[in-house]
N, C-alpha and C positions, 0 to 999 in steps of 0.2 A: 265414629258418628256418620258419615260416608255412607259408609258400606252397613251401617244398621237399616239406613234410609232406601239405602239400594235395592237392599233386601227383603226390604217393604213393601216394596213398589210392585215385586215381583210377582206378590200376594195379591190377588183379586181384593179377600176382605180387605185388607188393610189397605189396599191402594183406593180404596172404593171411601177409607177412614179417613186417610190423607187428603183426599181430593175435597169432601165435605169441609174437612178442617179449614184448608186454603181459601174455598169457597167465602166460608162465615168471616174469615179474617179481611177478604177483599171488602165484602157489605160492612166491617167495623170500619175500614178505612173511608168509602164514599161515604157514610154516617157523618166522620170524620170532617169532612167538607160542607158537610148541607150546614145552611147557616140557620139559628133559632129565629124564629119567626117573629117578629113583634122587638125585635133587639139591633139595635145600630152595632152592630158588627166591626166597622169601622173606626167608629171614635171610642167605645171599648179598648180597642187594642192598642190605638195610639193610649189611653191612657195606661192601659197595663205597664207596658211596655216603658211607659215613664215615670212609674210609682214602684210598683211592687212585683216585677218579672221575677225578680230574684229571689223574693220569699215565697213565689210561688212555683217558683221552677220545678220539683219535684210533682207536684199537683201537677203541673200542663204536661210535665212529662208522660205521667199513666194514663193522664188521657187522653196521650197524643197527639197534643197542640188543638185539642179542643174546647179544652177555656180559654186560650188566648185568643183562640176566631169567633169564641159564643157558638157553636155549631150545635145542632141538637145531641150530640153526645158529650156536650161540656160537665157535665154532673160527674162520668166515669163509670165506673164500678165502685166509687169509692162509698155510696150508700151500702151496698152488699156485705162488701168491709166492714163497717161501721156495724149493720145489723148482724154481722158473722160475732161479732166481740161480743155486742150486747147481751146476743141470744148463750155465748158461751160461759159468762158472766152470770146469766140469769140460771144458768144449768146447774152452778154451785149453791145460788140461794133459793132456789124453788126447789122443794123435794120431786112435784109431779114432774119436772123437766127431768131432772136426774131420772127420774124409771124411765119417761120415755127413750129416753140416750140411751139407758139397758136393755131397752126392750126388743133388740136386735131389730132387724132391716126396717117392720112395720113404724118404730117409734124412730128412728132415723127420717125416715121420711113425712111423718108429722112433724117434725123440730124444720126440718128444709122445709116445708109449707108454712111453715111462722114466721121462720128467717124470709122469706119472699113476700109476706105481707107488711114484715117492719119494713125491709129494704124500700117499697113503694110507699112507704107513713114516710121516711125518713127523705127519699128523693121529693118525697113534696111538700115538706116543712122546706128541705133547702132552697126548693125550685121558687117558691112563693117569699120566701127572707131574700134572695137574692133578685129576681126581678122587682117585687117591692121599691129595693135598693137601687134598682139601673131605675127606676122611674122617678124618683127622690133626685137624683146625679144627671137626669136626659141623657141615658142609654138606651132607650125607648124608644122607638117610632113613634109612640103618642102614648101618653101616661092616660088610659082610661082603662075602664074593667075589661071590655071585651079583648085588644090588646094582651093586659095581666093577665087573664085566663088562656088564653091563646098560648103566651109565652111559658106560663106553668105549664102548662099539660102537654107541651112539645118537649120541655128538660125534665119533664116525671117520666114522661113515654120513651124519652131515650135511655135513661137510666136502666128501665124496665126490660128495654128491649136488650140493651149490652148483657144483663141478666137471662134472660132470654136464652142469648148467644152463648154464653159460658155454659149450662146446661145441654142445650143440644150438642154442644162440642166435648162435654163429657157422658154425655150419652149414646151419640153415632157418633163420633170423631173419636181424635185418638186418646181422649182424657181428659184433666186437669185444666177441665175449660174455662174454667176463673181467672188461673193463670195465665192462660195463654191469653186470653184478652189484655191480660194484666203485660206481656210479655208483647206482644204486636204493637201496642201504643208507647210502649219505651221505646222498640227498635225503631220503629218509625222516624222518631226524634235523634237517633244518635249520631247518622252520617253526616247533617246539619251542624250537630253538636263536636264532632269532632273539625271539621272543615273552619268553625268560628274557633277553636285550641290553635289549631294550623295558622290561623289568619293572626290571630293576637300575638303567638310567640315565637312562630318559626318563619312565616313571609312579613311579618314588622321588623324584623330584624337581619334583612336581607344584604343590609351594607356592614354586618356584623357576620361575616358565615359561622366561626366559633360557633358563638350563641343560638346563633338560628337551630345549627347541628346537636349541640349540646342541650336546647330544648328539646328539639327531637323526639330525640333518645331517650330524655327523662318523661315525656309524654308515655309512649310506647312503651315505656318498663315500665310507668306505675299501673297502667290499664291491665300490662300481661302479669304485673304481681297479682292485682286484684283480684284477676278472675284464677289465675293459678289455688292462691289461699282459697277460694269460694271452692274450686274441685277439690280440695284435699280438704276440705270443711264435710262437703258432703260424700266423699269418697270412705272417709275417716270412722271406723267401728272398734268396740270393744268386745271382745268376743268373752262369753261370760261359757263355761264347761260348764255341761250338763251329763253327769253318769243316769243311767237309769237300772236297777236291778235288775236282777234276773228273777222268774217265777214260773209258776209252774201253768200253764195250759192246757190240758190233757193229758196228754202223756209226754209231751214236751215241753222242755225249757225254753222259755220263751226272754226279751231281751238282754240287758247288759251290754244295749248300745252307748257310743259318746255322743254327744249332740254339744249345743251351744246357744246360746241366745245373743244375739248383735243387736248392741246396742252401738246407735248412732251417733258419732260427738255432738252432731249439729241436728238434733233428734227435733225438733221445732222448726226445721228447714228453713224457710223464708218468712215464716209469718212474723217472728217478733219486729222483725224489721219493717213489716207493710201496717203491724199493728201501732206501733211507735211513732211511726210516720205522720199516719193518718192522727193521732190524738194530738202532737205539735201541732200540723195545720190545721184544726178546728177553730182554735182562737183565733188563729190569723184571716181566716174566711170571715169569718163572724164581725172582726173590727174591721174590717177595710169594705163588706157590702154592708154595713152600717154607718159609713163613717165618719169613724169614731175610732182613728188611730193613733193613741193619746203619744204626746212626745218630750211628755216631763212629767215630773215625780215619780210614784210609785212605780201607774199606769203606764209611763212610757219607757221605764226600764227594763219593765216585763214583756212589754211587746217588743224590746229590741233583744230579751233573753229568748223568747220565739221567732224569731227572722234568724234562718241559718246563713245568712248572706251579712249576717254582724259576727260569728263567732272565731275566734281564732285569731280575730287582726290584732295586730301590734299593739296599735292604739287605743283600743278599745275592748279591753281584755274582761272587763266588767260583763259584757253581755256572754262570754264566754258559758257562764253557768245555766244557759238554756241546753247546751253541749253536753252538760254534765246529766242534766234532766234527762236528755234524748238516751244517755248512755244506760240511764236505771233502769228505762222503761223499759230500752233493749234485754237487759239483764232480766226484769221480772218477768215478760212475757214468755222470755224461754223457759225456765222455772214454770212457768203459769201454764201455758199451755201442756207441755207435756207432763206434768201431772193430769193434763184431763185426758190424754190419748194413752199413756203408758201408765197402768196400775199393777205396780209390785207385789200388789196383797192379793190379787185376782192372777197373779203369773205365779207367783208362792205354792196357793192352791194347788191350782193346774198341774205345776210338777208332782205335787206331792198325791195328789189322786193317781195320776199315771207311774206312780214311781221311781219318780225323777230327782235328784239331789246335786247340788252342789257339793264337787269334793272341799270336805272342812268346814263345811256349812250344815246346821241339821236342818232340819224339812219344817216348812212353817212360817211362825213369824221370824225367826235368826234369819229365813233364806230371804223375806221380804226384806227384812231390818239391812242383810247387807248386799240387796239389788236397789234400796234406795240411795245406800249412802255410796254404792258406785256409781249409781244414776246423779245424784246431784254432784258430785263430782266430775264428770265427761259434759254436764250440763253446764257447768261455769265455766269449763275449757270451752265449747263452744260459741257461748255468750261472748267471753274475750276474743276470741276469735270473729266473732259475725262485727264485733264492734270496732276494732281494727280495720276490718273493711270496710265499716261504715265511715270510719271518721276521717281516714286519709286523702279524700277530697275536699273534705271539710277545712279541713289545713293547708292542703292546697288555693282555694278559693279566698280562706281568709287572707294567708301571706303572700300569695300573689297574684291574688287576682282573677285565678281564673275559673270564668262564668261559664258554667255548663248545666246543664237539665238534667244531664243523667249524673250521676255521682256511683259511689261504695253503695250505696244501698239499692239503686237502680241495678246495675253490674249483679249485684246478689241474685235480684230475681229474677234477671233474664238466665242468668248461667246454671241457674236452681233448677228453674222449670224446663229449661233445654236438657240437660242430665234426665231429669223426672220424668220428660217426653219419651227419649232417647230408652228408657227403662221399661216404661210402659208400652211401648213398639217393639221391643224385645221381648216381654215377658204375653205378647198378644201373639208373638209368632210362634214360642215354643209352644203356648197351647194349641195353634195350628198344626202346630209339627206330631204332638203327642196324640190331636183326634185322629190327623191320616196314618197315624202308625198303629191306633188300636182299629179302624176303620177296614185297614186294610189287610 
């Protein structure tokens, strides 16, 4: 990782990518700080902080602790999110979206021009629901229109602008600029977040050294399990043999090469996890800036089934099956999504126009029939896998306690998109490498 970065650096372009990068990341963080205009910033947080820190801990996390200060980037990326599902959703049931998706680069880029007018419909549905809600509660500096308008259009414009930012940093920067915003407002949070682990179970327990030591320990190995499994998650391929014939050319025979096709276990990377996430905490956004956070009958065992800051306890093992929710979602989006990035019947083709066969496999539908049914198989080994990483904070926090922002599912996408960086900064220098070697 080091020495990829090193090596980076050494490169004008890329050091020129880098530097843009770091740049857009400093302006996410003073963003981060500026406080939303028209919103008491203050008695917000005392009240967060005394009601529902804890079912929002994942939410402040991504955006960096800027829901919890109301700063004009309190919305996140999380509308983008939300319009990225939508839009991919809507690609299976609208046929015209479906062409444009096929329509190579040109129809790619009209579906990202859709996706960025929902994402701004969607930041300002949320933007106007939620101050509405601080002027109802006197989160407000004064409950009047100009105010409300003020304050909408400062958390639609920050949404807009985190959007913004994610594009130009995977346009001149070094990629996967979604992510990395998604990635800069976790880390942000995490040195705080581990210093409050530190303070709860290893300096509380200071007249106890055993304990303090033996928390430690188990701190430290469950963080390096976590990110461990997330490398061998994304590190992890099936290499599927590909023969291709030999034929004739001219007057030459031409291939009868091996090739392979790799398939990835964790072929969905991080999204099911950001996708799953975000559909949990809707309801919870939704009842608490309205509220209306009911705490008996139906209504209040469904909102204690969505607060991950109920599931797992001892005591209260009934709210558990929100956990079980979270685990499906994990499972179908993996499923869901790569079906829409990976088509077996279009990779079928392909070999078979080129040549190309599976040994024991005939050409066609048999070769699609058994690249799906190894696809959905290395797809549910990776599902179990992403959700093991998901859940093991979960259990943590329920059995003992401990309250942190980041968790298994935070861990996944910093360590995802660091790999994915790390990939991308590689695969941008061999092409540097292979223009000055045909150049020269």
């Amino acid at each position: 990782m080091l020495t990829t970065l090193k090596n980076a650096f050494k490169i004008k372009e890329l050091r020129n990518k880098l530097l843009f990068t770091l740049g857009m990341l400093v302006v996410i963080r003073i963003g981060s700080q500026v406080p939303a205009p028209g919103i008491n910033g203050e008695v917000f947080r005392q009240w967060f902080e005394q009601n529902t820190a804890d079912s929002f801990s994942f939410f402040d996390a991504i955006t960096g602790g800027s829901f919890s200060q109301m700063a004009v980037l309190a919305l996140g990326i999380n509308p983008y999110i939300t319009s990225s599902i939508i839009m991919q959703l809507m690609t299976i049931a609208i046929p015209k979206l479906e062409e444009l998706q096929n329509d190579g680069e040109d129809g790619r880029k009209k579906i990202a021009s859709i996706t960025r007018y929902v994402t701004v419909l969607l930041a300002l549905i949320q933007s106007v629901a939620m101050v509405i809600g601080f002027g109802y509660n006197n989160y407000l500096t004064s409950f009047d229109a100009f105010t409300v308008i003020i304050a909408v259009s400062a958390l639609t414009a920050g949404s807009a602008f985190l959007m913004w930012i994610g594009e130009r940093i995977t346009e001149k920067g070094i990629g996967n600029g979604i992510s990395i915003v998604l990635v800069i407002n976790i880390v942000s949070r995490m040195p705080a977040d581990i210093a409050a682990l530190f303070d709860q179970f290893v300096w509380g327990h200071t007249n106890e050294p055993a304990t303090a030591v033996l928390n430690a320990v188990i701190i430290i190995a469950v963080i390096l399990a976590v990110v461990v499994m997330v490398v061998l998650l994304n590190s992890a391929t099936r290499k599927i043999p590909v023969q291709y014939a030999k034929k004739m050319q001219g007057r030459k025979m031409v291939g009868g090469q091996t090739s392979n096709i790799p398939l990835r276990v964790n072929t969905a990377g991080v999204i099911p996890v950001i996708f799953a996430s975000s559909i949990m905490q809707l309801p919870i956004l939704i009842f608490t800036f309205l509220q209306k956070q009911p705490s008996t009958g139906v209504g209040g065992y469904l909102y204690g089934c969505l607060r991950s800051d109920y599931w797992c306890k001892p005591g209260e093992l009934k709210y558990s099956v929100g956990l079980l929710v979270y685990v499906i979602l994990i499972v179908f989006f993996a499923y869901f999504y790569t079906s829409i990035t990976f088509n077996p019947l279009m990779v079928a083709d392909n070999m078979k126009k080129q040549g190309g066969f599976i040994p024991g496999i005939r050409p066609g539908k048999p070769t699609s029939d058994y690249l799906t049914k190894v696809l959905n198989y290395i797809i549910f080994i990776g599902a179990i896998g992403l959700t093991i990483v998901s859940v093991i904070p979960y259990v943590f926090q329920g059995v003992f306690g401990a309250k942190v922002s980041f968790g298994g599912t935070s861990l996944i996408i910093v360590v995802s998109v660091v790999l994915e960086t790390l990939k991308q900064a590689e695969s941008l220098m061999l092409v540097r490498n292979y223009k000055g070697f045909l150049q020269d």
